[in-house]
C-alpha positions as CSV (number, residue, x, y, z in Angstrom):
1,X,12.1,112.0,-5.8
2,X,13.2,108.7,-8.2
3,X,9.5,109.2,-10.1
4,X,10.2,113.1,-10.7
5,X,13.2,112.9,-12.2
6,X,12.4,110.0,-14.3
7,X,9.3,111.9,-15.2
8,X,11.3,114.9,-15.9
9,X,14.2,112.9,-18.1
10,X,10.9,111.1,-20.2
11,X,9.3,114.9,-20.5
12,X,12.1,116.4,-22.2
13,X,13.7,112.9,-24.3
14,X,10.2,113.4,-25.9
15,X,11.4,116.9,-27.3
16,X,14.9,115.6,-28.3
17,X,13.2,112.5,-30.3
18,X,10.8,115.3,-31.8
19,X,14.3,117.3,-32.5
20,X,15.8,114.4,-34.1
21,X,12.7,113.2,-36.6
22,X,14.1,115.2,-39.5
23,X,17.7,114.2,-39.4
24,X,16.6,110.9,-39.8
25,X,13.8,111.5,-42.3
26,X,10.9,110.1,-39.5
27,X,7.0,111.0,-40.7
28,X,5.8,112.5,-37.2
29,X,2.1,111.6,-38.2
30,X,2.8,108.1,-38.3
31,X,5.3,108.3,-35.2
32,X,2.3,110.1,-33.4
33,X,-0.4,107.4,-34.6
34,X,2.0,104.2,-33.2
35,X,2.7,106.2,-30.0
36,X,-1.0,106.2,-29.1
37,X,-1.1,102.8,-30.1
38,X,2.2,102.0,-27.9
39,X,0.5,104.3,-25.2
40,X,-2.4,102.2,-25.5
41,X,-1.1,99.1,-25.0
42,X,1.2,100.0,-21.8
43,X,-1.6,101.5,-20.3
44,X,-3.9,98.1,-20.5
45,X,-0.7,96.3,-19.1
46,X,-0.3,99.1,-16.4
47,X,-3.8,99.9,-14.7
48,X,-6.0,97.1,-16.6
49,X,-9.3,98.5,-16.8
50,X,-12.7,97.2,-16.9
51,X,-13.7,97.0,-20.3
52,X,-17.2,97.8,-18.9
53,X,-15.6,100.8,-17.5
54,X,-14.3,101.7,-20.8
55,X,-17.5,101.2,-22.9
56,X,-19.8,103.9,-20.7
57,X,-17.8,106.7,-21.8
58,X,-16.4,106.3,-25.5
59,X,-18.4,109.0,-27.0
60,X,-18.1,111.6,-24.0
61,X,-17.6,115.0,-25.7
62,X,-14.8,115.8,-23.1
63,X,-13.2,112.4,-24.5
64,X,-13.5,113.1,-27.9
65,X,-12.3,116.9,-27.0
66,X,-9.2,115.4,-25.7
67,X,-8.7,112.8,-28.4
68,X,-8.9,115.3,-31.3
69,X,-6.7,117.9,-29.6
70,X,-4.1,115.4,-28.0
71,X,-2.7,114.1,-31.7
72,X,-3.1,118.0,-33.4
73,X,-1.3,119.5,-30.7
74,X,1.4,116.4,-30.9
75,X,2.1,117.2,-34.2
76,X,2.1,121.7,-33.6
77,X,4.7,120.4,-30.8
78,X,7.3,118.5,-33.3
79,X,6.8,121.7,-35.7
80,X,7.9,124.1,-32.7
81,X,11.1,122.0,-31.4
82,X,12.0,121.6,-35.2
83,X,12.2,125.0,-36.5
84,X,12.0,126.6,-33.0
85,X,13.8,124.6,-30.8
86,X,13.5,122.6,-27.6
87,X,14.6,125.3,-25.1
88,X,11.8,127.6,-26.0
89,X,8.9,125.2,-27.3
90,X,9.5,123.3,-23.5
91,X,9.0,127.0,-21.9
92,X,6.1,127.5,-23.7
93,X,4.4,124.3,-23.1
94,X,5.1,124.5,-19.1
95,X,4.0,128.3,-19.0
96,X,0.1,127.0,-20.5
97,X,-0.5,126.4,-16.9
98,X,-1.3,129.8,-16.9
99,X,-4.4,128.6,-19.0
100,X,-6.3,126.4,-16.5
101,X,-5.4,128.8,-13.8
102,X,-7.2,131.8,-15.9
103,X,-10.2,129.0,-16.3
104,X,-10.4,128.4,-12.6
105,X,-10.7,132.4,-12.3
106,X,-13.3,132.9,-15.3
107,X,-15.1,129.6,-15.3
108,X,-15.3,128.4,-11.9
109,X,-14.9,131.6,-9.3
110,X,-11.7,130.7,-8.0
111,X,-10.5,133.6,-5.6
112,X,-6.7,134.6,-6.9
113,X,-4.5,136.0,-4.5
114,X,-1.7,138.8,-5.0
115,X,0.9,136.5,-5.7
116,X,-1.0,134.5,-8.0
117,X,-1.9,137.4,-9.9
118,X,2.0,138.2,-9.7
119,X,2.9,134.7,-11.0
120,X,0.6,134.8,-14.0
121,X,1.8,138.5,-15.0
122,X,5.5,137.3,-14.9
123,X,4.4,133.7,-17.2
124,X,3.1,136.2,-20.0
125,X,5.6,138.6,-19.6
126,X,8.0,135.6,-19.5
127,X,6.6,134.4,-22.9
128,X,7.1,137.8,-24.6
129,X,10.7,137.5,-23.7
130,X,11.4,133.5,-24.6
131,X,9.4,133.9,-28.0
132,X,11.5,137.5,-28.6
133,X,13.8,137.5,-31.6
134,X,15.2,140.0,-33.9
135,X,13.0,140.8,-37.3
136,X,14.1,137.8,-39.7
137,X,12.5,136.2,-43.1
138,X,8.8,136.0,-43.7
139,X,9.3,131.9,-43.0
140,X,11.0,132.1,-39.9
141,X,8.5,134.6,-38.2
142,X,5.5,132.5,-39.4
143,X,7.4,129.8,-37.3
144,X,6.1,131.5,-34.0
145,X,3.0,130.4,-34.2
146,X,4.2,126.9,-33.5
147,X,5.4,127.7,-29.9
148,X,2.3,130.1,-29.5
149,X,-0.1,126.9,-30.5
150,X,1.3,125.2,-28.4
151,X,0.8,127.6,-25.0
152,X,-2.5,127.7,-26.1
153,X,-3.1,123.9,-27.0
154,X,-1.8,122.8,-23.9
155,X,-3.6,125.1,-21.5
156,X,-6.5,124.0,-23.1
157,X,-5.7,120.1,-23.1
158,X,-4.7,120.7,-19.3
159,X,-7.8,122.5,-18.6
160,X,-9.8,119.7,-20.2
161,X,-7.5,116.9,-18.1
162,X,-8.8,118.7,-15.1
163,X,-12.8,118.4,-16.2
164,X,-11.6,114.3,-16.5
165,X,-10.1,114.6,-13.4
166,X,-13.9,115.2,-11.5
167,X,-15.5,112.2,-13.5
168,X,-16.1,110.1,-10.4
169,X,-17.8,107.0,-12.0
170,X,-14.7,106.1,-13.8
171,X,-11.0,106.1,-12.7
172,X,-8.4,108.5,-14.3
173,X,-6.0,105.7,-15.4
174,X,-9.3,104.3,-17.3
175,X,-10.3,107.8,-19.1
176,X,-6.9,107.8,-19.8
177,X,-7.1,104.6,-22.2
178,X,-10.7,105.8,-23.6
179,X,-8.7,109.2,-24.6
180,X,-5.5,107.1,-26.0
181,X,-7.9,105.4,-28.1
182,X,-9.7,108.2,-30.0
183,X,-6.3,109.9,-30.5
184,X,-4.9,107.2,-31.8
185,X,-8.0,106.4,-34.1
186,X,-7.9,110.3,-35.4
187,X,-4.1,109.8,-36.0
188,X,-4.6,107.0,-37.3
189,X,-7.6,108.3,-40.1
190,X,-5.4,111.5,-40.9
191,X,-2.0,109.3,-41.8
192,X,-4.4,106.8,-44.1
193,X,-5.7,110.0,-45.6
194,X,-1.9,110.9,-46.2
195,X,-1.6,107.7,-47.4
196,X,-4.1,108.2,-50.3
197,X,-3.6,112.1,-50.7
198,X,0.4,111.6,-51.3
199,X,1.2,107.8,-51.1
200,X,3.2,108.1,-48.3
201,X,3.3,104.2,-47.3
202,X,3.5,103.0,-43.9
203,X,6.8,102.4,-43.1
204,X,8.5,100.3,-40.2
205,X,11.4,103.1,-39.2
206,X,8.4,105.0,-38.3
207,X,6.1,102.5,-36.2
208,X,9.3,101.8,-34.2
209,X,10.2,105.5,-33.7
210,X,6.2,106.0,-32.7
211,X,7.1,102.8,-30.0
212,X,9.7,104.7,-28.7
213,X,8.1,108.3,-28.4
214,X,5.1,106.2,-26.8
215,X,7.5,104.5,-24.5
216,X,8.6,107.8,-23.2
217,X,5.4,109.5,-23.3
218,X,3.2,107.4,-21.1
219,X,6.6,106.9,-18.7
220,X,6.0,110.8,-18.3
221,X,2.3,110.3,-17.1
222,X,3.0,106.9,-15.1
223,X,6.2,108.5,-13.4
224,X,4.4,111.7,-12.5
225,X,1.4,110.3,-11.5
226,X,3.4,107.9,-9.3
227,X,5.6,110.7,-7.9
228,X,2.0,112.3,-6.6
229,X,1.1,109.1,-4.8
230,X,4.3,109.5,-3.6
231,X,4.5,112.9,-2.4
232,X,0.7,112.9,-1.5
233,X,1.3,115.6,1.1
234,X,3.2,117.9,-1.2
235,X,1.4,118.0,-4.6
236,X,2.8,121.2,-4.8
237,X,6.4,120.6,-4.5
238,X,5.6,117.6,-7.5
239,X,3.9,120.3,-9.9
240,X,7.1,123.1,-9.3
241,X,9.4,120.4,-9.7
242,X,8.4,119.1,-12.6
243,X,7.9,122.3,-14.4
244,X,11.0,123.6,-13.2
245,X,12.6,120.4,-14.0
246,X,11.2,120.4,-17.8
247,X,11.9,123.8,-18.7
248,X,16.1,123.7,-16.7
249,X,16.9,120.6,-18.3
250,X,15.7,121.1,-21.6
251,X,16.8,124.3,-21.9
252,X,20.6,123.1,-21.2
253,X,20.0,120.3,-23.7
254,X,18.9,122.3,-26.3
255,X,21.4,125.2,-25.9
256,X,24.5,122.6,-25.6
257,X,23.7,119.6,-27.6
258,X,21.9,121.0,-30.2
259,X,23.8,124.2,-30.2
260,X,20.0,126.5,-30.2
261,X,20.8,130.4,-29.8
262,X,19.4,132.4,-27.0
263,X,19.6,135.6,-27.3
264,X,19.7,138.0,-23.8
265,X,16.0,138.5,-23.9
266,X,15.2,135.0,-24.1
267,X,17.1,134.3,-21.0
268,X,15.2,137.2,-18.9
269,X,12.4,135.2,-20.6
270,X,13.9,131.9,-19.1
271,X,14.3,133.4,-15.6
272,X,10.9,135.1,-15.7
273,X,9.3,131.5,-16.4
274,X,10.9,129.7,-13.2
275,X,10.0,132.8,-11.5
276,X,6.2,132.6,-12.3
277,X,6.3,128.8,-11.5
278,X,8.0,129.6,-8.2
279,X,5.0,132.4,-7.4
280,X,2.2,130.1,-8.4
281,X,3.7,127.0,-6.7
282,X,4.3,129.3,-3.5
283,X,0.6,131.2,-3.4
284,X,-0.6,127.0,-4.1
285,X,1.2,125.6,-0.8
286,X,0.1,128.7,1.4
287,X,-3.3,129.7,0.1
288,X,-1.5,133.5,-0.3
């Protein structure tokens, strides 16, 4: 129970350090490039792959898939917990489970039961409600689409993890690193291209914040992946419990220390999530 929580905590201090970039003026491109690096690096230290391992499978198109999305939809993430907040963005990225589950359904004739049907028509109804708000400026309803991008960028990302997941002929902590790499090379391009559009220098605040955010967000993998080897007869109970975790404790984080406004819609939205987890997690354990 130690690694959920600890994944749980490193989950959501990712969304506070994305909430706090812009009080103290950090570039998130650069922050995102030095977290893949930091990622990187812990990785190599933690699971020490073959490098022969790692050669084989650079240029896989589901690596370079994951690569190119993992930094974009970094950056659409510390957009939506800036000028949407992290109660809502965290709801939104936990509900794009609904994502692979439609994939397993479409794409690989997965039989859905009633109450997995019933969970995935309370997620979307539950989205409705979190992302519901009141008719406001032009600005702040284009600011939806950040939360929206990332439902969608996530589902797609997980849906992608669980293609990696089937490689065989290479261990996950391994395709893990390959994907680390390209993500951090495509960061990496797009903040020297920054660099030369705007002359926005490196700077050292930022390769230290992009540590930090690294620090956290491989803990999240490592802690969650350790809390399945853990729990290895309930994988179940690890995937409700992390969800759940995510979207409770962020939500109470981002409505009392950073003071973000829910309005009585958003919480039906915030009850209809845990709900929908709940009915997926249930029809998972059971088969029903």
């Amino acid at each position: 129970m130690i690694y959920l929580i600890i994944s749980i905590c490193c989950s959501v201090i990712v969304a506070v350090l994305l909430k706090l970039a812009k009080r103290y003026k950090i570039d998130i491109p650069q922050a995102v490039t030095w977290n893949y690096l930091f990622a990187i690096g812990l990785s190599w230290f933690f699971f020490k792959p073959a490098l022969t391992q790692l050669s084989q499978h650079t240029l896989d198109p589901l690596y370079l898939s994951l690569g190119i999305l993992l930094p974009v939809i970094f950056w659409f993430l510390a957009r939506s917990v800036r000028h949407i907040g992290i109660a809502k963005t965290d709801i939104a990225q936990r509900l794009s489970l609904i994502i692979p589950l439609l994939a397993s359904y479409f794409l690989f004739g997965e039989q859905f039961s009633t109450l997995k049907i019933t969970g995935l028509i309370i997620g979307f109804l539950a989205i409705f409600f979190t992302l519901y708000r009141k008719s406001g400026s032009g600005r702040q309803s284009a600011a939806w689409i950040y939360p929206i991008i990332v439902f969608a960028g996530f589902g797609l990302i997980d849906t992608l993890f669980k293609k990696v997941a089937q490689v065989k002929d290479i261990p996950y902590t391994s395709s893990l690193i390959i994907i680390f790499a390209i993500a951090f090379l495509i960061s990496l391009a797009f903040m020297l291209f920054k660099y030369l559009a705007n002359k926005r220098k490196p700077e050292l605040v930022n390769f230290i914040c992009g540590c930090i955010l690294g620090f956290f967000n491989f803990s999240n993998i490592l802690f969650y992946l350790k809390a399945h080897a853990a729990m290895s007869d309930n994988p179940s109970v690890v995937f409700a419990a992390t969800n759940m975790g995510v979207i409770i404790l962020g939500s109470l984080i981002g409505i009392l220390a950073f003071k973000e406004k829910l309005n009585r819609i958003n919480y039906y939205g915030l009850s209809l999530a845990l709900a929908a987890i709940i009915c997926i997690t249930i029809s998972r354990i059971y088969s029903i």
